[in-house]
N, C-alpha and C positions, 0 to 999 in steps of 0.2 A: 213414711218409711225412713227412719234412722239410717247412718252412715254403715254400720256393722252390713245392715241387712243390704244394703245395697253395693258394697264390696262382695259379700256371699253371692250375690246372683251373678256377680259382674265374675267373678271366679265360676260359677254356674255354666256360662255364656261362653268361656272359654273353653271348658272341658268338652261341653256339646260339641265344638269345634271340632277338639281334637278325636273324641269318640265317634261322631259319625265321620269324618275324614280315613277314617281305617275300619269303619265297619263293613264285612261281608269284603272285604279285600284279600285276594288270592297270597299276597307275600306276604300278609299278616302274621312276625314273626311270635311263637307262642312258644313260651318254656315251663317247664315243673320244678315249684317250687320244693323244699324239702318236705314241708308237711302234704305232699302229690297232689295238690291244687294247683292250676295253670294260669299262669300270669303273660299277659303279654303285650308286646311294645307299647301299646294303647294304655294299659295301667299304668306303668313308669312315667311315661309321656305326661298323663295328665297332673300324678301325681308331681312330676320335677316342677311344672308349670305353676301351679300353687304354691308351691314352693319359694318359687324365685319370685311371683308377685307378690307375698307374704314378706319377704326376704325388706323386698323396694318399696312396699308401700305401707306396711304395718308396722315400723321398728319395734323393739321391745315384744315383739307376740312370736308364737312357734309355730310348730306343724307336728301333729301325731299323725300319721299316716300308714296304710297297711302296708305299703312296699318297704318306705324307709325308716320306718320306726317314730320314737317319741323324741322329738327336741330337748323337751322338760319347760318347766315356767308355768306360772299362775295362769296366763292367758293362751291360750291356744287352739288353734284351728282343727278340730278333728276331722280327716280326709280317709273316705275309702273311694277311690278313682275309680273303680267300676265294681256295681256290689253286682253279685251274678256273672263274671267273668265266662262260667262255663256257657251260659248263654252264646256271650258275646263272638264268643270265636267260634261258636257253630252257627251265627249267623240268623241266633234267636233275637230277636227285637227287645225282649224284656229283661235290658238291663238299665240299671242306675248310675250314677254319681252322688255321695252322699258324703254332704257339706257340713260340719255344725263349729259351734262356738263354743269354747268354754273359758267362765272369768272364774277364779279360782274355786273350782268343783262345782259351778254352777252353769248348767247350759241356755245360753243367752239365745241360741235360734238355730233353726238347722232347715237345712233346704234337701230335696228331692228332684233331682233333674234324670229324665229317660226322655233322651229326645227323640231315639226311633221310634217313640210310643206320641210325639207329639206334646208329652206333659209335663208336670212341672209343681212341685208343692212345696211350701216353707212355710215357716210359725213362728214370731218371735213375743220371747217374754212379755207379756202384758199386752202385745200389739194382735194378738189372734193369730188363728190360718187359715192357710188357702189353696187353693186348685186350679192352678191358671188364672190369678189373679179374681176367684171368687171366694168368698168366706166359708169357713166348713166349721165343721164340730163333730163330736164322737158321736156317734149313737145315741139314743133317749130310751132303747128298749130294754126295758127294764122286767117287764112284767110279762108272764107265759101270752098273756091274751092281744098283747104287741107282736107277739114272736107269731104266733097264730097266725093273726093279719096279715104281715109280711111276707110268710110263707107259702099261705098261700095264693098273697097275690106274685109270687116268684110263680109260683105253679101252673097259675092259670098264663102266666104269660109264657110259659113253655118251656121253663129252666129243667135241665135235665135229669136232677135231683135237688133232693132238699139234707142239706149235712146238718146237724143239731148236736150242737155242743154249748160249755158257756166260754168265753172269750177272758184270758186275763185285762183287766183293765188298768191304765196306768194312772189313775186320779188314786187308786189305794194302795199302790204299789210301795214298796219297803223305799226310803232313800239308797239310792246308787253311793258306793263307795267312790270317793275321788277318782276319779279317770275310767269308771265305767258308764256304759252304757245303764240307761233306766229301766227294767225289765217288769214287763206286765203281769208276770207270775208270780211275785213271789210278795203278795196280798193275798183276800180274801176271795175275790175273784177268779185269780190266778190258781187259789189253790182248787175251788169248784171247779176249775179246767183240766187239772192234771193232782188229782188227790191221790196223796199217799199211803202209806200202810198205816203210817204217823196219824192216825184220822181219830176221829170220833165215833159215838156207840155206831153212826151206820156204815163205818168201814168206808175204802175205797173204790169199793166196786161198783159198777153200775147207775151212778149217783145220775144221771142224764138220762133216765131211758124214760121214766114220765114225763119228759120235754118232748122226747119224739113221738111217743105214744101220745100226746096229746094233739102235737101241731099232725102226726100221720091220720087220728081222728076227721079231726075238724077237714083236712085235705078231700079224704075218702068222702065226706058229707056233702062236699061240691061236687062230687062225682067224678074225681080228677085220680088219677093214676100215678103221679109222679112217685118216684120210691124217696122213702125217708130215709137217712142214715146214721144211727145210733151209734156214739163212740162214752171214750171215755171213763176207765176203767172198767175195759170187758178183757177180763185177763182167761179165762176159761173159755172150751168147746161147750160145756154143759149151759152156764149164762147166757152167750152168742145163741144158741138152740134154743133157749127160754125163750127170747126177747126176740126171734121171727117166728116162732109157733105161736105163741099169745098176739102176733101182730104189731106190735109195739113198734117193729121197723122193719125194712123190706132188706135194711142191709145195715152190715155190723162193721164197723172200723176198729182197729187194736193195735196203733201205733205201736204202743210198749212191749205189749208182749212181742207181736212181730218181731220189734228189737232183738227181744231177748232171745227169739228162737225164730229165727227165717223159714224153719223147716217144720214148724210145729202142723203146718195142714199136711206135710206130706206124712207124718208122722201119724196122724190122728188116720186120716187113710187107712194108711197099711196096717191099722190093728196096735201100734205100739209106743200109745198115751203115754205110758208110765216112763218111756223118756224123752217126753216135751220137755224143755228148761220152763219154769213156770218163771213169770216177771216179779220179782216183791217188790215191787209200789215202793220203793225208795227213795224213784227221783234222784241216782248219782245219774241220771243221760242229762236230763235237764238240766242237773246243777252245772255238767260240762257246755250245754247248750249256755248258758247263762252267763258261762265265761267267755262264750266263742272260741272254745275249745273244740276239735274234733268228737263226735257225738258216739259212746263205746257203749256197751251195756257191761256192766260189773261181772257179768255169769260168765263169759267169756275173755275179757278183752286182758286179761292175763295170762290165757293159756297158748301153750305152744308157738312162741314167741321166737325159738327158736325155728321152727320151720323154713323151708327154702320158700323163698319167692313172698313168703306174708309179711303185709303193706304192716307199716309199724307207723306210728302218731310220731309228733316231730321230738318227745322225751323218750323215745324209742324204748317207751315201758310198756305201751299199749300198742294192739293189737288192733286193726283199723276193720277188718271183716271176722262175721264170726268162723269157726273150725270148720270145715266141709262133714256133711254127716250125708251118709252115717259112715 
């Protein structure tokens, strides 16, 4: 273990401190930031504290940080002191600390600390990673007849569904522009996960349902019940009904379009399809996702902006929920 990576845990050690020290604590004082996300003592806290140990023990190196912003400089500590906040002030266990390194646009190592969870993960350049001090790796499943396997030995061990999609990966992922984050999406992988309109002759629809159609197969053939779940450019009522009538899958997910229209099942209900907002597969939510920008859909998120009481994003040009319909 190199010097970097054992500053990073040793800053790790610390925040644990300060995060469980005010978790699930009655005077845990919490505030709203501008962008209506809630920050509180426990954020600030851990973040000043890296700070000032940055300050004393790393001369020459910075701190980007969610609370207080980017120092600047070649070298620099990127810090979000608690990822999942909303958790943490509800006294959810499943929050983080999330540590990394960067020597000029390149990320030297980054750690994962949730100590209400007991755990603990980091990776550094050329040195591997780990999970409480055991070694790990991405996935190797590559192939339908891997996914199979695994699916249904989740099934048989009693998992309460089976979700089927494909995963962006980060080994094909585009290079990250200096001072962001690496994003699994935006390769070849990535785009199999979240296909656009931008696509090829078979379009972006539906491109995952002979994933779950096969792993829901092979399930059924052990005699097992578990329901599969089909996502993954299912932007239509008419698709979604395709693909549980043929069987293909017991249950249909529609991130985007949901997006695009919260109301489209009530819509389809009451007789009045023809004004669903349909999603066109653009990808401007992701491309927001991918900035760690607030997540709008384009169909709405400029309309009636003027309204009393509607949450606005922090360039108070977007619109944070969609219009109330009808």
């Amino acid at each position: 273990m190199g010097p970097d990576l054992a500053f990073a845990l040793s800053l790790a050690d610390d925040a644990d401190a300060l995060t469980l020290g005010r978790f699930r604590a009655r005077d845990l004082r919490v505030e709203t930031k501008p962008d209506m996300t809630p920050v509180s003592e426990a954020d600030t806290a851990v973040e000043q504290a890296i700070r000032a140990r940055v300050a004393a023990e790393r001369p020459g190196e910075s701190v980007f940080g969610e609370e207080y912003g980017d120092d600047g400089g070649p070298v620099r500590w990127i810090v979000d002191p608690i990822d999942a906040t909303r958790n943490y002030v509800r006294g959810i266990p499943v929050f983080a600390t999330l540590i990394a390194l960067e020597r000029v646009g390149e990320l030297a190592l980054g750690v994962v600390t949730a100590p209400a969870l007991r755990k603990r993960w980091w990776a550094e350049r050329g040195g591997g990673a780990f999970a409480d001090g055991d070694p790990i790796h991405v996935s190797g499943v590559r192939r339908i007849e891997d996914a199979v396997f695994y699916a249904a030995a989740f099934a048989s061990a009693g998992l309460s569904y089976i979700s089927v999609s494909k995963g962006g990966k980060f080994e094909d992922a585009k290079q990250p522009e200096v001072g962001w984050a690496a994003y699994p999406y935006t390769g070849p992988s990535g785009y199999e996960c979240m296909p656009t309109v931008y696509s090829d002759t078979r379009g972006p629809f539906g491109r995952n349902v002979s994933l779950s159609a096969a792993i829901r197969r092979a399930i059924r053939e052990r005699g097992i019940e578990t329901p599969v779940v089909a996502s993954g450019g299912i932007g239509t009522f008419a698709l979604a009904e395709s693909i549980l009538r043929n069987g293909e899958a017991d249950i249909v997910a529609a991130a985007r379009q949901s997006l695009a229209d919260p109301d489209w099942f009530r819509k389809i209900r009451l007789g009045r399809g023809e004004e669903v907002r349909r999603c066109e597969f653009t990808n401007y939510c992701e491309a927001l996702d991918q900035k760690h920008k607030e997540v709008t859909c384009k169909l709405w998120d400029r309309v009636g902006l003027d309204e009393l009481g509607v949450a606005l994003d922090q360039t108070r040009r977007r619109r944070l929920v969609a219009p109330d319909w009808p």
